[in-house]
Backbone bond lengths (Angstrom), bond angles and torsions (degrees), N, CA, C in turn:
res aa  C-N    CA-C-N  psi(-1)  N-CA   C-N-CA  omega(-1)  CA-C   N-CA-C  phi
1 X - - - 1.466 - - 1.515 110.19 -
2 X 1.277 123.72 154.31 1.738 111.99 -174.37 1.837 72.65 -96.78
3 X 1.909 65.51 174.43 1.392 82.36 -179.73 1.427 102.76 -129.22
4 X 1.736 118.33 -138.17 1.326 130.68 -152.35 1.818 88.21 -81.97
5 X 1.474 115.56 -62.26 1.476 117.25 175.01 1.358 125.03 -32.00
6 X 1.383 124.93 -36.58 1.243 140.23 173.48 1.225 126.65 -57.59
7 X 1.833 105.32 -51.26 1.205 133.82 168.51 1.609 101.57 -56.34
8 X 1.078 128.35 -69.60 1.476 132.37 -168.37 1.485 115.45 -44.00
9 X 1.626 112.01 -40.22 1.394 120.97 177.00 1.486 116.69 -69.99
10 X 1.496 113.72 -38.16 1.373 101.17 165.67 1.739 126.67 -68.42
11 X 1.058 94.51 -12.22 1.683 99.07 -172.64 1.455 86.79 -83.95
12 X 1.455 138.21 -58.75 1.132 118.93 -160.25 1.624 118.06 -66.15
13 X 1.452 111.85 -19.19 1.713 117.21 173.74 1.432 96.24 -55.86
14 X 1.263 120.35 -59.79 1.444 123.58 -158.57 1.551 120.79 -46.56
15 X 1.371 78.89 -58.97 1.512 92.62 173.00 1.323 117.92 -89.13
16 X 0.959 152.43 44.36 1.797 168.91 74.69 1.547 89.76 -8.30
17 X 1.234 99.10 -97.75 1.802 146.11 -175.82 2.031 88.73 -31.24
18 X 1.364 108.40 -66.51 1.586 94.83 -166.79 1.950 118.53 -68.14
19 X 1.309 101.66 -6.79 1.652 121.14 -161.25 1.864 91.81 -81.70
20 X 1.008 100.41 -59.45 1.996 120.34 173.60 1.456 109.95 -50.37
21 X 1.725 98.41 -41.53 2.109 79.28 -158.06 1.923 83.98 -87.74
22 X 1.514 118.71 -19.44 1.526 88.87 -175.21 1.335 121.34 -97.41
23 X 1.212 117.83 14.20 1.472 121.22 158.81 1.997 102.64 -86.08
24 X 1.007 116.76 -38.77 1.817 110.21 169.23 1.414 97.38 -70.26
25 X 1.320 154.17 -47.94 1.275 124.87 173.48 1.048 114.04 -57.39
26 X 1.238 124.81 -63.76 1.631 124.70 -173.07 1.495 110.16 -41.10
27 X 1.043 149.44 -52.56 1.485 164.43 143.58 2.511 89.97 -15.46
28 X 1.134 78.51 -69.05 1.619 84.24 -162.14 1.419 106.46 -45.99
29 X 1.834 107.47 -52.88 1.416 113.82 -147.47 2.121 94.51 -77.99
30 X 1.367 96.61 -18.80 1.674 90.15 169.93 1.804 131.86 -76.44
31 X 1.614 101.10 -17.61 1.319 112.06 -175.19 1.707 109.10 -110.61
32 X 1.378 114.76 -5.51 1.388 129.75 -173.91 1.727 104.52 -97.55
33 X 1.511 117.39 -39.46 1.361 128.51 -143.07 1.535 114.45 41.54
34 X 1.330 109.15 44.88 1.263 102.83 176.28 1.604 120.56 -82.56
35 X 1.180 135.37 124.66 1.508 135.19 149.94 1.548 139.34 -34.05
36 X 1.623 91.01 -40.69 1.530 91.18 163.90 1.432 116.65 -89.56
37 X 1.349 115.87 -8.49 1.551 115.89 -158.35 1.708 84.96 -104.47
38 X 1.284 133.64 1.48 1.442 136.27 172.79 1.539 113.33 -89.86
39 X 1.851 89.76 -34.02 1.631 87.22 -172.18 1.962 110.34 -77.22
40 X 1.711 89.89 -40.33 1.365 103.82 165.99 1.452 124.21 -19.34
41 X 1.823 105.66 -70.59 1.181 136.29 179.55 1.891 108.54 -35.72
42 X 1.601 102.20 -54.84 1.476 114.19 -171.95 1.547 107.52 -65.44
43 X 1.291 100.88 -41.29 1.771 110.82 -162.77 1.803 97.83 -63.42
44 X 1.466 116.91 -49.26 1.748 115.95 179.60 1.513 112.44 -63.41
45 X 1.592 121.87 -36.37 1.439 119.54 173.47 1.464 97.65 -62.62
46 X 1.157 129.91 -56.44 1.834 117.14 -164.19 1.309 113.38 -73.45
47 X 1.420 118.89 -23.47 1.763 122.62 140.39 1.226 128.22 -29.36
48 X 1.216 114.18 -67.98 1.520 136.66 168.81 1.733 108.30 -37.86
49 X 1.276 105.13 -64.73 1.118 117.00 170.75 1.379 128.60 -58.50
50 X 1.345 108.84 -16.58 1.961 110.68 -174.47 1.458 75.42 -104.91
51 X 1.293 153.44 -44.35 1.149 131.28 -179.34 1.662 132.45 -45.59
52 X 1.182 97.01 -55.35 2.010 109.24 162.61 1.820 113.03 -65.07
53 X 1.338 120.29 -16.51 1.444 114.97 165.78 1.811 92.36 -100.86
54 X 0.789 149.00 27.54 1.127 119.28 159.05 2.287 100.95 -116.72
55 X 1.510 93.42 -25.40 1.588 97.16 170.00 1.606 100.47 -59.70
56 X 1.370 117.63 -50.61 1.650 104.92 -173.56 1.041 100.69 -62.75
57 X 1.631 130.50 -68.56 1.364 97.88 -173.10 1.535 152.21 -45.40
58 X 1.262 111.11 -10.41 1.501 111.34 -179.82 1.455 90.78 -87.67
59 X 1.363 126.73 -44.43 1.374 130.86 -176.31 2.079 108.44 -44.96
60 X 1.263 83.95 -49.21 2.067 85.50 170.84 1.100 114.96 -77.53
61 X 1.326 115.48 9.65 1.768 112.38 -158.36 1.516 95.23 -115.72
62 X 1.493 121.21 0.72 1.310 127.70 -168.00 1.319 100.81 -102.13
63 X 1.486 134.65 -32.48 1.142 137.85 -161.51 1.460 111.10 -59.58
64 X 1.860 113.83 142.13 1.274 100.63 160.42 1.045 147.07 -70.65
65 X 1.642 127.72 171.44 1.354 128.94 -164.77 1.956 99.16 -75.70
66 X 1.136 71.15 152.56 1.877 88.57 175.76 1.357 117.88 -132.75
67 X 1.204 124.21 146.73 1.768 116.55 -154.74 1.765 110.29 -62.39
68 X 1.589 108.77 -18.27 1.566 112.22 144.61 0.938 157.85 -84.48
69 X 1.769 101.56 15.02 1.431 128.69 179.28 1.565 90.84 -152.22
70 X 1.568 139.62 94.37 1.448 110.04 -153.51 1.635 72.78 -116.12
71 X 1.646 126.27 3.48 1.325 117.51 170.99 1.480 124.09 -78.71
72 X 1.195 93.55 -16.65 1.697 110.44 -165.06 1.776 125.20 114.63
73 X 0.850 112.60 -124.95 1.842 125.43 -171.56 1.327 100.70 -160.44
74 X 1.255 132.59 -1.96 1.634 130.81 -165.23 1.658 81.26 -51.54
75 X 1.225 135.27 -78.56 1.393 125.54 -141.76 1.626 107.91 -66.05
76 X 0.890 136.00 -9.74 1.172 147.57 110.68 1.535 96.59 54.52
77 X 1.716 84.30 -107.31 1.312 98.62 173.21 1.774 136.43 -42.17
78 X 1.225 99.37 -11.63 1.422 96.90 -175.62 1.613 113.42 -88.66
79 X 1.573 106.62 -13.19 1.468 90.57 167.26 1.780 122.69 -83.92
80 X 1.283 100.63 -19.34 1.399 100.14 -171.51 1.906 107.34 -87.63
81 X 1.065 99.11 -21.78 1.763 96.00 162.17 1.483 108.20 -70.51
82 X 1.603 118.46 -60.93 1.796 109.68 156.42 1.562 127.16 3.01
83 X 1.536 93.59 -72.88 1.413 127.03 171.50 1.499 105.54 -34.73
84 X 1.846 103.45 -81.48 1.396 106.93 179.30 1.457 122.56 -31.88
85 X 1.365 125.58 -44.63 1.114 138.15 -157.28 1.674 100.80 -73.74
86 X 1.049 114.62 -65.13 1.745 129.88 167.06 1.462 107.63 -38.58
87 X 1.317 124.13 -42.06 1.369 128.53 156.62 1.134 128.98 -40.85
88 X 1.219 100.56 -70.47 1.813 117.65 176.14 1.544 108.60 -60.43
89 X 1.154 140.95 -34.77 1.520 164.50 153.92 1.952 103.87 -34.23
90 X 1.459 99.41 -76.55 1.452 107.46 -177.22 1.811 119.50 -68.05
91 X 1.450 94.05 -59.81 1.862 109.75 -167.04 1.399 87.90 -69.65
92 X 1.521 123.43 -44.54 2.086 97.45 -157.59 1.468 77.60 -113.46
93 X 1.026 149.03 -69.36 1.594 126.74 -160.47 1.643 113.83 -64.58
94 X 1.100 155.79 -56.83 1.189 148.25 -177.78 1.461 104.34 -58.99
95 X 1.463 137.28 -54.15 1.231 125.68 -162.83 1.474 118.23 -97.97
96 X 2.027 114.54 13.97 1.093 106.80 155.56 1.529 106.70 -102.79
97 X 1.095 125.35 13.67 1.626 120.45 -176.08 1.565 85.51 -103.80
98 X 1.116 132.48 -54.12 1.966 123.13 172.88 1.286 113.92 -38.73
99 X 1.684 118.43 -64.03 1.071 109.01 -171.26 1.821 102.86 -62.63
100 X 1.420 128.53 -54.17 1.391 108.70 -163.40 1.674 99.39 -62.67
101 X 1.082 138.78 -24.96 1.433 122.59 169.30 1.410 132.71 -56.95
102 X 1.714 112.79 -17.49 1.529 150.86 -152.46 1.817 76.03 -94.72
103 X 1.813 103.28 -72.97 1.890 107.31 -171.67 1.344 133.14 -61.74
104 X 1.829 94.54 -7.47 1.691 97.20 -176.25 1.610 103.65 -98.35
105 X 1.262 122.27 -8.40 1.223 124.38 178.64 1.744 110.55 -88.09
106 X 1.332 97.34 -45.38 1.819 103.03 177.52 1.677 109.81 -120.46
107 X 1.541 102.46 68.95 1.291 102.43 -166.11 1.680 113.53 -65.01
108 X 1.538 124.47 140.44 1.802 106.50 -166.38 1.813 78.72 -119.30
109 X 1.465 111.21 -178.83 1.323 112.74 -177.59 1.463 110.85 -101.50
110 X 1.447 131.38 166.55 1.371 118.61 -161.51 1.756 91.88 -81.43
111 X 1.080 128.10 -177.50 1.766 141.60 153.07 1.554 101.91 -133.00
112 X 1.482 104.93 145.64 1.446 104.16 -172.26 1.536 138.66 45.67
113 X 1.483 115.13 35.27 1.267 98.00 -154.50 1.487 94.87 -97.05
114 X 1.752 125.51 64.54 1.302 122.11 153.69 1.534 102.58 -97.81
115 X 1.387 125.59 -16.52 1.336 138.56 -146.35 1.800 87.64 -105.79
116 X 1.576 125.18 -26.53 1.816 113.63 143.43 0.869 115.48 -38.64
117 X 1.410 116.48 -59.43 1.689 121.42 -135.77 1.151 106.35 -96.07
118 X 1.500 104.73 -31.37 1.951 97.07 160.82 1.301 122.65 -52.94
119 X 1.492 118.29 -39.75 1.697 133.18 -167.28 1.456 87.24 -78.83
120 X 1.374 114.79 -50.60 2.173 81.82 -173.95 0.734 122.82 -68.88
121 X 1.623 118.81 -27.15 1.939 116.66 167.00 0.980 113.68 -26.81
122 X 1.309 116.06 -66.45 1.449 148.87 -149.45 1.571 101.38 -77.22
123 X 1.318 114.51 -21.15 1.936 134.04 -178.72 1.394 69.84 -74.52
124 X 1.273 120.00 -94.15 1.447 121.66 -110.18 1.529 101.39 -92.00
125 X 1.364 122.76 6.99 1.332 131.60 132.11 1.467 130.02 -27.98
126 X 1.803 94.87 -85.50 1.403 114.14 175.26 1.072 108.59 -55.97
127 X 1.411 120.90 -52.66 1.957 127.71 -178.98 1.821 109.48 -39.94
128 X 1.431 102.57 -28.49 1.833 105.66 -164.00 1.553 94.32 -85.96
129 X 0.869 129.90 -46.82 1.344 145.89 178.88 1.741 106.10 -44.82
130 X 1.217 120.36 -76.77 1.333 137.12 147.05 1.877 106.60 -19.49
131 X 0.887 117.58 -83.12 1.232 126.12 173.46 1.574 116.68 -45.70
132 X 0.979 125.57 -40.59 1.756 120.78 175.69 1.667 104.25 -74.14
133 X 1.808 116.26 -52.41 1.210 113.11 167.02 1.621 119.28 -26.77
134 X 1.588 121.04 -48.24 1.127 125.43 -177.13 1.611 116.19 -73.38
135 X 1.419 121.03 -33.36 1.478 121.46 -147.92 1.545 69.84 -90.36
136 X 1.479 149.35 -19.60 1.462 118.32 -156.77 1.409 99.98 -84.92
137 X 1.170 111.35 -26.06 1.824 120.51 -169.75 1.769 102.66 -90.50
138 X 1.171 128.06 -9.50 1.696 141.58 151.66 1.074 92.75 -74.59
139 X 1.252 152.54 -51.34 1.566 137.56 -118.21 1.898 82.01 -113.22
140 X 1.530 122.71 -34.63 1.755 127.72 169.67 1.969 95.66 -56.41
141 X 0.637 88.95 -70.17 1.872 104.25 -166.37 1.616 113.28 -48.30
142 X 1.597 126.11 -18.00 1.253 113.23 -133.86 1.886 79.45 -131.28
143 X 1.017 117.10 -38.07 1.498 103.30 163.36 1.588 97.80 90.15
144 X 1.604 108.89 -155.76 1.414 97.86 163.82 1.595 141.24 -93.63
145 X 1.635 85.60 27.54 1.788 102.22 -178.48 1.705 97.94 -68.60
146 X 1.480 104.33 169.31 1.501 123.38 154.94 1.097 104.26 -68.19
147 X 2.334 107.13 153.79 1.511 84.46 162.06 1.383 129.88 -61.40
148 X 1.250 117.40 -36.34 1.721 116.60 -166.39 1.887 103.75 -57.55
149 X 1.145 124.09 -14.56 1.792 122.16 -172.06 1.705 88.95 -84.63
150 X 1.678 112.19 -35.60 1.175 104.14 -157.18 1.639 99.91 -80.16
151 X 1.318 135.66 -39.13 1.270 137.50 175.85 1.735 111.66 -72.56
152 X 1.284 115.64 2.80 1.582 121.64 -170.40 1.947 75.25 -102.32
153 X 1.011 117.86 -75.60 1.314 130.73 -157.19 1.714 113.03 -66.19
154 X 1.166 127.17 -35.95 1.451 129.37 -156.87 1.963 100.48 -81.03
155 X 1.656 94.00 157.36 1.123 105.15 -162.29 1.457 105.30 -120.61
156 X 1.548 116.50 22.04 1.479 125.28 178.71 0.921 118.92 -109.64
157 X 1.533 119.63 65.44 1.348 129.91 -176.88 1.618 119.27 -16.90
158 X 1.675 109.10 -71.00 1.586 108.01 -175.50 1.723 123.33 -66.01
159 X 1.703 107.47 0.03 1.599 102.07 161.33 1.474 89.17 -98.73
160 X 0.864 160.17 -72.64 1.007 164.70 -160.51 2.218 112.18 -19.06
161 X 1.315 97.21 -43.84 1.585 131.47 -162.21 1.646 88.99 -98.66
162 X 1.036 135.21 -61.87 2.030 160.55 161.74 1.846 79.18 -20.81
163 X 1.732 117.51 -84.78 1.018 129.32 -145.39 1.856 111.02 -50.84
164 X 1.845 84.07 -43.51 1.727 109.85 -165.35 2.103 95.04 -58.21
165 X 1.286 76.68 -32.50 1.985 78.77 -157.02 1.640 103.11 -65.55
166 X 1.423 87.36 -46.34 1.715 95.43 -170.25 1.589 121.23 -71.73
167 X 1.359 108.09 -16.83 1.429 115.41 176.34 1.669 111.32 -96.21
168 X 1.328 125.97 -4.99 1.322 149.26 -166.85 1.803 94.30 -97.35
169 X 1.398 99.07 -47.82 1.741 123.39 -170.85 1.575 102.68 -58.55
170 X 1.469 120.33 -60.26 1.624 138.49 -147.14 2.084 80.32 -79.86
171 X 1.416 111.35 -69.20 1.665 125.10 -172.76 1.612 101.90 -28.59
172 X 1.692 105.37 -71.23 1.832 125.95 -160.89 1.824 68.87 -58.01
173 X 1.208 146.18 -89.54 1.701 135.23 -144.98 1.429 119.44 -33.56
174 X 1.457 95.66 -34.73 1.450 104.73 -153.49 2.344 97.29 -90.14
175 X 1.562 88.84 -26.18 1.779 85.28 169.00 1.223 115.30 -82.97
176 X 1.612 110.06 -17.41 1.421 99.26 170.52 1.718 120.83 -80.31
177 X 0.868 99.32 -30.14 2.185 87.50 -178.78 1.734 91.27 -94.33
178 X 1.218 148.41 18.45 1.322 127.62 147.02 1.514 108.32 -88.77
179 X 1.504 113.74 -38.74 1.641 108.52 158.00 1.488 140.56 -56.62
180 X 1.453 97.59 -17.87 1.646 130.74 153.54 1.641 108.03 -60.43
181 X 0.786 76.43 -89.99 1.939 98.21 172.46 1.457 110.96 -7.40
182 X 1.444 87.41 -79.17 1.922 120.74 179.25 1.706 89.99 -28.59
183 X 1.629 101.66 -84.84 1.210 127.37 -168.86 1.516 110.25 -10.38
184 X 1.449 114.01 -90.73 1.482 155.02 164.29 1.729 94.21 -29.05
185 X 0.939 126.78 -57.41 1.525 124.89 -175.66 1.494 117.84 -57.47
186 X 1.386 99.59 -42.71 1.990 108.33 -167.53 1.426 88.71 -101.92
187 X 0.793 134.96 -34.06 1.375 135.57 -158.09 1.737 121.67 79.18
188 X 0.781 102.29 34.95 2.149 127.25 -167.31 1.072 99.27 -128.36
189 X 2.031 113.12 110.71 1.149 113.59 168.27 1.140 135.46 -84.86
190 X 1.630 104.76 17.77 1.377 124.28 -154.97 2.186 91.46 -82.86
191 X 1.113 105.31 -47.99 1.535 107.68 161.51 1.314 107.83 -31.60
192 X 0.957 163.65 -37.34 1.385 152.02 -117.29 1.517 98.24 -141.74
193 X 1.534 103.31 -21.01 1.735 120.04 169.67 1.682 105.69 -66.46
194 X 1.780 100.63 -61.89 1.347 98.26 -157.72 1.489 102.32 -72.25
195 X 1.473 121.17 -11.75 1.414 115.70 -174.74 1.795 108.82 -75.46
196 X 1.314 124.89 -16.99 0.795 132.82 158.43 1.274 137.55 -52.32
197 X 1.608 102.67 -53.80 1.430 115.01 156.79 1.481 133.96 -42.92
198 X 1.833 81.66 -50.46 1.775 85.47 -171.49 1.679 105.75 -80.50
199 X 1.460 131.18 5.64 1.040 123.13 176.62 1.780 104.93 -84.36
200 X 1.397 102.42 -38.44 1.662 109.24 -176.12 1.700 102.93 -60.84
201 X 1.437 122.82 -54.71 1.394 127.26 -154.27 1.973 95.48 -75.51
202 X 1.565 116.92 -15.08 1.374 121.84 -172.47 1.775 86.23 -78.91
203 X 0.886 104.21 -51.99 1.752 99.43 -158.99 1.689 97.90 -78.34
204 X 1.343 143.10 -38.37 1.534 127.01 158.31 1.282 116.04 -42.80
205 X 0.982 108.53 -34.07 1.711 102.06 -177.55 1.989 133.32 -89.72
206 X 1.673 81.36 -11.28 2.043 110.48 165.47 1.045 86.37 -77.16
207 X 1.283 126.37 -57.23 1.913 129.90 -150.35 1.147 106.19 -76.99
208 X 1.318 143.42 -28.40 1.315 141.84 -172.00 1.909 103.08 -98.62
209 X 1.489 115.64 -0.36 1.302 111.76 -164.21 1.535 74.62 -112.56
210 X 0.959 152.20 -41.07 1.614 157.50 -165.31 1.749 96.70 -73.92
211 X 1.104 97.52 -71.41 1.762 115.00 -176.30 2.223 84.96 -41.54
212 X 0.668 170.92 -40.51 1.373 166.68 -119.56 1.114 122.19 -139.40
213 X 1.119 118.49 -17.16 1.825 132.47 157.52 1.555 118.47 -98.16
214 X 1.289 118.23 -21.09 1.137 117.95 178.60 1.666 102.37 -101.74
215 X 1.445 130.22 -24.66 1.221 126.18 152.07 1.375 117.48 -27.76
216 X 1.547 109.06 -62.06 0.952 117.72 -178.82 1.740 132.27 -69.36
217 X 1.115 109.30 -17.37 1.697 115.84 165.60 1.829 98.75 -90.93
218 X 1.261 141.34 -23.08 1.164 128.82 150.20 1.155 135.42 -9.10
219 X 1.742 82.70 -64.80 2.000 92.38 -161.13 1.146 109.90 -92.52
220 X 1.662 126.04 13.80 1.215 139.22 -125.11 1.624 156.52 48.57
221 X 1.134 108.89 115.82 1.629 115.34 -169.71 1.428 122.24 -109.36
222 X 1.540 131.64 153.28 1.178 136.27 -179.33 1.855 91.26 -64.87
223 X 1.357 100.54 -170.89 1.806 122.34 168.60 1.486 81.57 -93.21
224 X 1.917 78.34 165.27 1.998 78.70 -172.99 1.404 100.71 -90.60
225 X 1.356 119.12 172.05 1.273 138.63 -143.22 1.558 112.38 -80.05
226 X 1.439 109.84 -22.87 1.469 110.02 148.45 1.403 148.30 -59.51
227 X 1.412 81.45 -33.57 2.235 99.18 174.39 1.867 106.24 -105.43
228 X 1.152 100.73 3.63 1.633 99.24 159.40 1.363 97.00 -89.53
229 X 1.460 126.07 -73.56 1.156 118.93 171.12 1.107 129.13 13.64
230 X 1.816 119.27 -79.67 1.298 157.44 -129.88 1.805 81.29 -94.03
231 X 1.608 111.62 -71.55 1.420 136.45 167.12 1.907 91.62 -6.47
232 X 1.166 86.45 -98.40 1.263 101.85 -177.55 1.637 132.70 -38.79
233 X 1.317 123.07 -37.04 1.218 137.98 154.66 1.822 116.47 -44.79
234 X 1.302 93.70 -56.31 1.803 97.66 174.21 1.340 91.62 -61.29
235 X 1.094 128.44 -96.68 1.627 128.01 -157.17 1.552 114.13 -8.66
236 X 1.492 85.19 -66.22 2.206 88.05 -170.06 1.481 108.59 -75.61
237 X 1.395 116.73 -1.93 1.545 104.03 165.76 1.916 104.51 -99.87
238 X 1.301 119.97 17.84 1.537 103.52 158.67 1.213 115.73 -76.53
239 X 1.268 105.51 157.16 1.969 103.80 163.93 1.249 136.68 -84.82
240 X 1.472 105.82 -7.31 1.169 141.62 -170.49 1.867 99.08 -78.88
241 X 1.216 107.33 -21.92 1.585 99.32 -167.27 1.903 86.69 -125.77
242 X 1.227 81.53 153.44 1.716 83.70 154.32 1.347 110.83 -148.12
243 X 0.942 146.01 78.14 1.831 160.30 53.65 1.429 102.62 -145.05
244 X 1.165 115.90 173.53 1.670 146.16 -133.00 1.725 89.07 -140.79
245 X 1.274 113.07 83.42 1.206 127.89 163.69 1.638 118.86 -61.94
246 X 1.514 120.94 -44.44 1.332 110.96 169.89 1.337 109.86 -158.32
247 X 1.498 128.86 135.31 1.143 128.44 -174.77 1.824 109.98 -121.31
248 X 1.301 116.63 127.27 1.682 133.48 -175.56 1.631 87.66 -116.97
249 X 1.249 111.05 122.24 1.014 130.66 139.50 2.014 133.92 -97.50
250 X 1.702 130.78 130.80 1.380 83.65 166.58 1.445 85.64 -152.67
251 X 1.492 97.55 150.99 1.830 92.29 -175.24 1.186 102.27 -110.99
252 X 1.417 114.84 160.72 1.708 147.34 -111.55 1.766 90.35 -160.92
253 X 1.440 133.85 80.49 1.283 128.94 -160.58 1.617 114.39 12.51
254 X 1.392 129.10 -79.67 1.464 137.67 -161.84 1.970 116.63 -106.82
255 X 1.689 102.94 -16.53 1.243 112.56 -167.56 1.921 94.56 -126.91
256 X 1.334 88.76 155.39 1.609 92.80 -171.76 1.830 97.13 -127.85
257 X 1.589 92.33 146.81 1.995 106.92 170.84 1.185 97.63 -97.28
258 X 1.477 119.68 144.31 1.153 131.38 149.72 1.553 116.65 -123.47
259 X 1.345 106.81 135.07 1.388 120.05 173.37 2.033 107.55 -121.07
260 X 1.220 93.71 139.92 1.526 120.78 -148.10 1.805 113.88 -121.45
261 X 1.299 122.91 44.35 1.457 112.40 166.71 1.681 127.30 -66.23
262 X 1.118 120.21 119.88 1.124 149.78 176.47 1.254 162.24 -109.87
263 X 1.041 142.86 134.32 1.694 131.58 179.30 1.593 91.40 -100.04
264 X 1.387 101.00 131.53 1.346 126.40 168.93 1.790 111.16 -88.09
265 X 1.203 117.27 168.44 1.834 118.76 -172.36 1.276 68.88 -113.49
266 X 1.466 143.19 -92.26 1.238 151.62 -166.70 1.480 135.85 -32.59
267 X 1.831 104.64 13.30 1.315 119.28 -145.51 1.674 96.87 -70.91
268 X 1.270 135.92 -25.44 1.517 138.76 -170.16 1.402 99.00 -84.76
269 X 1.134 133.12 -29.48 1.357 120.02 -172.80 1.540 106.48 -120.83
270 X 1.793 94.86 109.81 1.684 110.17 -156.85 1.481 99.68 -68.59
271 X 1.403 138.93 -53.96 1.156 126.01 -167.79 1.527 117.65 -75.80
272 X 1.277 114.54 -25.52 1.470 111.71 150.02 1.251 123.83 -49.90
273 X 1.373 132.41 -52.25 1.512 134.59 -163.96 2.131 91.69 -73.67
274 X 0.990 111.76 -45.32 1.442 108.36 177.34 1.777 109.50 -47.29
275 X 1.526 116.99 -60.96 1.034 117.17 170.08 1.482 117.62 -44.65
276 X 0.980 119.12 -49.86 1.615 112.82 -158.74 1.559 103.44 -87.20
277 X 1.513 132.35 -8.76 1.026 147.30 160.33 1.492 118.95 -67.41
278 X 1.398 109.02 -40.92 1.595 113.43 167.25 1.604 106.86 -64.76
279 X 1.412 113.03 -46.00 1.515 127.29 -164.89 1.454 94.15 -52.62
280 X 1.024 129.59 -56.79 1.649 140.96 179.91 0.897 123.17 -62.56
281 X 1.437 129.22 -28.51 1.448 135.78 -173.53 2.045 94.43 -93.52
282 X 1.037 125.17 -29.08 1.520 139.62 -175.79 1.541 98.49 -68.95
283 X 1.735 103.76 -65.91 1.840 100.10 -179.69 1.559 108.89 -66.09
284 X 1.184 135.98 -9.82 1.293 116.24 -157.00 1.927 86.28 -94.96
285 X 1.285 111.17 -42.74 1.613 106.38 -175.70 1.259 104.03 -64.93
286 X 1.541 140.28 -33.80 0.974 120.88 163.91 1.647 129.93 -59.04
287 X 1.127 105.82 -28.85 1.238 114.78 -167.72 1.728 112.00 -74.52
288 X 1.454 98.10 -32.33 1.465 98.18 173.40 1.837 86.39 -152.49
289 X 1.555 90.61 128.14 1.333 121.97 -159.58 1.762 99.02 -90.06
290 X 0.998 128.52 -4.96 1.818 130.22 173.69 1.357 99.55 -89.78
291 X 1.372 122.76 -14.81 1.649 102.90 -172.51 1.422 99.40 -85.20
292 X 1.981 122.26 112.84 1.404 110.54 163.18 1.651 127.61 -86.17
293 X 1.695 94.28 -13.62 1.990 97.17 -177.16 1.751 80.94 -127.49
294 X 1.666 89.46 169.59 1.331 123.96 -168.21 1.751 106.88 -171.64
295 X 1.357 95.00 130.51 1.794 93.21 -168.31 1.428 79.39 -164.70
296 X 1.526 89.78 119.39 1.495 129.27 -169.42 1.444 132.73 -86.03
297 X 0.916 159.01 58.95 2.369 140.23 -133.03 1.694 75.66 -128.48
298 X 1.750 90.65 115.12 1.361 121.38 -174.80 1.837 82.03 -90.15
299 X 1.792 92.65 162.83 1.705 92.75 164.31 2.025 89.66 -157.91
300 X 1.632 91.22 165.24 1.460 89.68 -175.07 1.521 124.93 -83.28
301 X 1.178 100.93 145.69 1.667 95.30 -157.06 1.407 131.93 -67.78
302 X 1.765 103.46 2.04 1.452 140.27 -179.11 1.290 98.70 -105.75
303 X 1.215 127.69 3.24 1.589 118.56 -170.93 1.616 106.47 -88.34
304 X 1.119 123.98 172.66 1.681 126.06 179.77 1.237 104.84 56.89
């Protein structure tokens, strides 16, 4: 599974990659008067910006526990990806559907618009780059799921938010130089309106699909359904237990709790069943290195 390091490297491609293409839009959308190349412009700055809130958040998400947090900050992170998401939602989806509503009403004609179409090249360059950085650290995490099981299922908020942005990023590029295109072809700048639009209503609808998985690790979430799985598989093959009455999993941004009800073999002989309960709780953290708690309720193996 990647982990937190993984996560960090894709954020920093992005934001490399998103810092470059919105200084070439910004440049474009001023000498073009383009609409989409304005909305463009906004959508990579609020990138930029969900990128440095999503670095703090893992950065707060590291801190230790305190007897008022005696879990830690892991979840941490899940509000400030939240955040991101509401970002990407308001700053690039709401205010590129205004402005193209702003250009379809007072449509003006483009000037220069080879000096767009160079800058989205040059986008969807850097954007691909950005984007593979991410799919390799999806492609660690995601196993032999699809992506969509792996973004339905995964519990890494800031790839999760990384993935939404960057695939939101490559799409909004690609409506903008066909709204270019359009434009320049018919000679109707009204194209260059709706390309606007459809870049705003593309990114509400990443943002509201992002905003909804990370909702959901918010309020709290199991591990995803593969490493419970796995979870669970070790357990009932110890010898130490003989069956696995109930298993709670819940993850904690980067570190996972496990809670462990059980029938013990050893249930009559108390300092034995303690031992072989540590023994299990020892291989299982080794065995998978995200679990930081474990809390055990032995039962007798004659019981029920």
């Amino acid at each position: 599974m990647a982990g937190q390091g993984d996560s960090v490297r894709a954020i920093f491609f992005a934001l490399g990659a998103n810092f470059a293409i919105a200084v070439a839009k910004g440049v474009a959308a001023f000498v073009t008067g383009s609409s989409a190349m304005l909305a463009e412009t906004v959508h990579s700055l609020a990138d930029c910006g969900n990128q440095l809130l999503l670095l703090l958040g893992l950065r707060q998400a590291r801190r230790a526990p305190t007897p008022e947090h005696p879990l830690g900050y892991g979840r941490e992170i899940y509000f400030w990806s939240f955040l991101v998401a509401v970002m990407l939602f308001s700053v690039g989806g709401m205010f590129s559907v205004y402005e193209g509503v702003h250009k379809l009403r007072n449509p003006e004609p483009l000037r220069q618009w080879w000096w767009a179409v160079g800058v989205l090249l040059f986008a969807i360059a850097a954007e691909s780059v950005s984007m593979r950085a991410c799919l390799q650290e999806v492609r660690k995490a995601r196993g032999s799921r699809t992506v969509w099981q792996w973004f339905r299922e995964s519990r890494q908020a800031e790839l999760v938010v990384i993935f939404g942005e960057d695939l939101a990023a490559l799409l909004g590029l690609m409506f903008a130089l066909a709204a270019i295109g359009l434009a320049v072809a018919t000679g109707n700048p009204v194209w260059d309106a709706i390309g606007t639009i459809g870049i705003g209503l593309l990114l509400i609808v990443v943002a509201v699909l992002v905003a909804i998985e990370v909702k959901a690790m918010l309020i709290g979430q199991s591990v995803d359904p593969f490493l419970q799985a796995l979870i669970g598989e070790f357990l009932a093959q110890r010898p130490e237990i003989a069956e696995v009455l109930h298993l709670i999993t819940l993850q904690q941004g980067n570190d996972v709790l496990v809670s462990i009800h059980a029938r013990m073999r050893r249930s009559h002989d108390g300092e034995g069943m303690l031992r072989d309960i540590d023994q299990v709780e020892q291989a299982l953290k080794r065995q998978f290195p995200v679990v930081r708690w474990s809390f055990f309720e032995p039962e007798d193996a004659e019981a029920g």
